[in-house]
C-alpha atoms as one frame of an Amber mdcrd trajectory, in Angstrom:
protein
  93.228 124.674 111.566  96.562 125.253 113.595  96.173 127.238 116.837  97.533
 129.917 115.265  95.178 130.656 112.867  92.253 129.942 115.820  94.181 132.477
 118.129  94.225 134.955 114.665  90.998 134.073 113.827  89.665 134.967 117.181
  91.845 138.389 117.508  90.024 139.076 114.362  86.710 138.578 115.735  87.249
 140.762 118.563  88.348 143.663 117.029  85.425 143.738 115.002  82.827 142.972
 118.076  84.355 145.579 120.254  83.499 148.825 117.865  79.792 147.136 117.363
  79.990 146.960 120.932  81.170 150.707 121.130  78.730 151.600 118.704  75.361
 150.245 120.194  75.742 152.001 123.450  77.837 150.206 125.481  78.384 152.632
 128.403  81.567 154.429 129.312  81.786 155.943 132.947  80.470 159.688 132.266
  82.965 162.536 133.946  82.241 165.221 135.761  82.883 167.518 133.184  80.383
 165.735 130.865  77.595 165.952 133.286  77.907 170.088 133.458  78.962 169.908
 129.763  75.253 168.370 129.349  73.847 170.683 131.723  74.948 173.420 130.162
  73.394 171.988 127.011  70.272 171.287 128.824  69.946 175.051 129.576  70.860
 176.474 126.961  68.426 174.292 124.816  65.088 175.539 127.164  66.122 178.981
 126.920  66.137 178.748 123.114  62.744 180.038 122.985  61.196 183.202 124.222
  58.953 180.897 127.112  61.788 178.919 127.793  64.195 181.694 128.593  62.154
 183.629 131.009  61.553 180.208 132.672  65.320 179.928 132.548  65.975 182.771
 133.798  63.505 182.964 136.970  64.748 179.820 137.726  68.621 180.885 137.421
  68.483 183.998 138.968  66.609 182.209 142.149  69.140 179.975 142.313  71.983
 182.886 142.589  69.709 184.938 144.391  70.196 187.759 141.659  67.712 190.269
 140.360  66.261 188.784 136.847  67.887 191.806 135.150  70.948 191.554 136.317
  70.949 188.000 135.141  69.759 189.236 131.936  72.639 191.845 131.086  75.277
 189.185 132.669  74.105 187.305 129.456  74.007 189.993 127.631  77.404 191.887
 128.749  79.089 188.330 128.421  77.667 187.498 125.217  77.184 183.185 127.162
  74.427 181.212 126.917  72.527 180.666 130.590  74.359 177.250 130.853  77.628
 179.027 130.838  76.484 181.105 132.847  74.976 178.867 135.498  78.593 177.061
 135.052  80.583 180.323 136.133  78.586 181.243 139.032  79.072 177.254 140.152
  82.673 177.463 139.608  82.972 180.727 141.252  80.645 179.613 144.320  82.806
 176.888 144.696  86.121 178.292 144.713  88.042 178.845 147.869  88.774 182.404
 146.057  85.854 184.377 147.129  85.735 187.739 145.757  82.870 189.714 143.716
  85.056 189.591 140.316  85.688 185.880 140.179  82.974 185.334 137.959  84.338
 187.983 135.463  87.586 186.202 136.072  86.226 183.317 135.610  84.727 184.599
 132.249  88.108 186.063 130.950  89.811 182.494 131.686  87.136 181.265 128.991
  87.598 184.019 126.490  91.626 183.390 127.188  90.740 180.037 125.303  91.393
 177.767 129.123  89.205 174.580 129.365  86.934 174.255 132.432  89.712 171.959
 133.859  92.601 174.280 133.637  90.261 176.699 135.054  89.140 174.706 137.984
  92.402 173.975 139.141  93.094 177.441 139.086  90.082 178.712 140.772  90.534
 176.001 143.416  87.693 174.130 142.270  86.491 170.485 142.499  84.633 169.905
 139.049  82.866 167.150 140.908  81.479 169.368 143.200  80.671 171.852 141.043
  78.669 169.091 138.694  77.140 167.565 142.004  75.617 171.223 142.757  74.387
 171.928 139.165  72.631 168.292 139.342  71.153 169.586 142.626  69.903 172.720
 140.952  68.380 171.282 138.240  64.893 170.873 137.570  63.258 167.712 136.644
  63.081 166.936 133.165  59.520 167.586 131.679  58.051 164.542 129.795  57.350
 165.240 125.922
């Protein structure tokens, strides 16, 4: 077989090892934005159910040092899941914009159709350090 066809065959055999590859888990470098993204998830899953959401929600509004009902119609008056919530308050926290209507700000930017990068940069916000706080704040994951 000429080199050619070796160097062919080879390219060949490569292209169809790396998607195998891909597909079996070979592991990417997760973002920032991927770890709240999964937070978010995370939360919004284990407040799904009734138990779930008051834990949720004692645990959230701790964490923002807010009264449980005012959590509760934040959710409500939004119309977000907790995650998003959770991801507001860490965005607003975070930003070098303090001011009590940043988090409906921050809301609006969402409903405006913005992506939590476009909104980051113009809150001021490191997404890294808003994902490095939300992995602080989490709870350990229960065992099934």
């Amino acid at each position: 077989m000429p080199v050619r066809s070796h160097v062919i065959a080879a390219l060949l055999l490569l292209a169809t090892a790396l998607p195998a590859q891909a597909a079996a888990g070979v592991a990417t470098k997760e973002t920032a934005l991927q770890r709240i993204q999964r937070s978010v998830a995370r939360i919004d899953r284990e407040a799904s159910t009734p138990e779930g959401e008051a834990r949720v929600v004692k645990q959230l509004a701790a964490q923002l040092a807010m009264p449980e009902d005012t959590l509760r119609a934040r959710h409500d008056g939004w119309a977000l899941g907790y995650g998003e919530i959770a991801m507001v308050y860490g965005f607003a926290r975070a930003s070098r914009r303090q001011s009590a209507t940043l988090p409906d700000q921050i809301v609006e930017m969402r409903r405006d159709g913005q992506d939590w990068k476009a909104i980051a940069k113009q809150v001021g916000v490191s997404i890294d350090a808003v994902a490095s706080r939300m992995r602080r704040n989490e709870p350990p994951r229960r065992v099934r």
